[in-house]
C-alpha positions in Angstrom: -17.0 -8.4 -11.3 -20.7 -7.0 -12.2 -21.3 -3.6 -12.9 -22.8 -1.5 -9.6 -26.4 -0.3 -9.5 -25.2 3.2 -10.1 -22.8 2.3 -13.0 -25.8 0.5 -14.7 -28.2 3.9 -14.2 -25.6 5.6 -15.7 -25.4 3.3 -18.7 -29.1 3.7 -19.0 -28.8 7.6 -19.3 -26.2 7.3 -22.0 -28.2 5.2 -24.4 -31.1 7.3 -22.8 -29.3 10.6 -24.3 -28.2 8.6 -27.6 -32.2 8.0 -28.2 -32.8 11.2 -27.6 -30.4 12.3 -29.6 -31.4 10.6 -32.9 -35.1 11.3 -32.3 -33.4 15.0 -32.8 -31.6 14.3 -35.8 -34.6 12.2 -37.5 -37.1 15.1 -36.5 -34.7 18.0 -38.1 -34.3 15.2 -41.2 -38.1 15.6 -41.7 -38.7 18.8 -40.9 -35.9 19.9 -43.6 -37.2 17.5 -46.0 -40.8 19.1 -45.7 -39.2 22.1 -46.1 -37.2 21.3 -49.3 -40.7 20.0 -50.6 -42.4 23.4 -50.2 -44.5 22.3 -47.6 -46.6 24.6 -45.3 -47.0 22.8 -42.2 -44.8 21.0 -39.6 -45.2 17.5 -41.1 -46.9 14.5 -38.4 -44.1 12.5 -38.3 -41.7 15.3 -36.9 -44.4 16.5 -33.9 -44.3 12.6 -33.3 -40.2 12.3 -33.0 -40.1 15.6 -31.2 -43.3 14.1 -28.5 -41.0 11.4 -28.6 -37.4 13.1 -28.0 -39.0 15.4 -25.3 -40.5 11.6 -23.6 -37.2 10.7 -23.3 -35.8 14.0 -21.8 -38.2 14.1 -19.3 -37.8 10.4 -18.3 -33.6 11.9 -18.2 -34.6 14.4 -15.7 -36.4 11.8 -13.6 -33.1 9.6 -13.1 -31.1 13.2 -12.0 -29.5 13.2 -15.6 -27.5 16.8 -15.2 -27.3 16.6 -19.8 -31.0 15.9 -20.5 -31.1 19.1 -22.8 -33.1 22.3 -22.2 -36.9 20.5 -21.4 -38.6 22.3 -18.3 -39.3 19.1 -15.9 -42.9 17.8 -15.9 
């Protein structure tokens, strides 16, 4: 028996949230790295995982995910 449309969408939002997720966790990872190097500035690469993680939210809060974190919708 296949999954139903709805049970697919809502397989899509988990690995959706997992993304977003681990775009989190790699942007903190650089940001604390920069930090332990005594840099002065957000670093490029963590503005680019954070663009990235909020992508993802927003695309959450256009499939009606209720978990999609605290984003304001687009």
């Amino acid at each position: 028996m296949s999954a139903s449309p709805n049970e697919r969408l809502d397989e899509v939002r988990a690995e959706l949230r997992a993304v977003a997720e681990r775009l989190g966790d790699l942007a903190y990872e650089e940001l604390r790295r920069a930090v332990e190097a005594g840099e002065a500035r957000r670093p490029e690469l963590e503005r680019q995982l954070t663009r990235a993680r909020h992508a993802v939210e927003r695309a959450l809060a256009v499939l009606g995910d209720a978990d999609c974190g605290d984003m304001p919708t687009p």
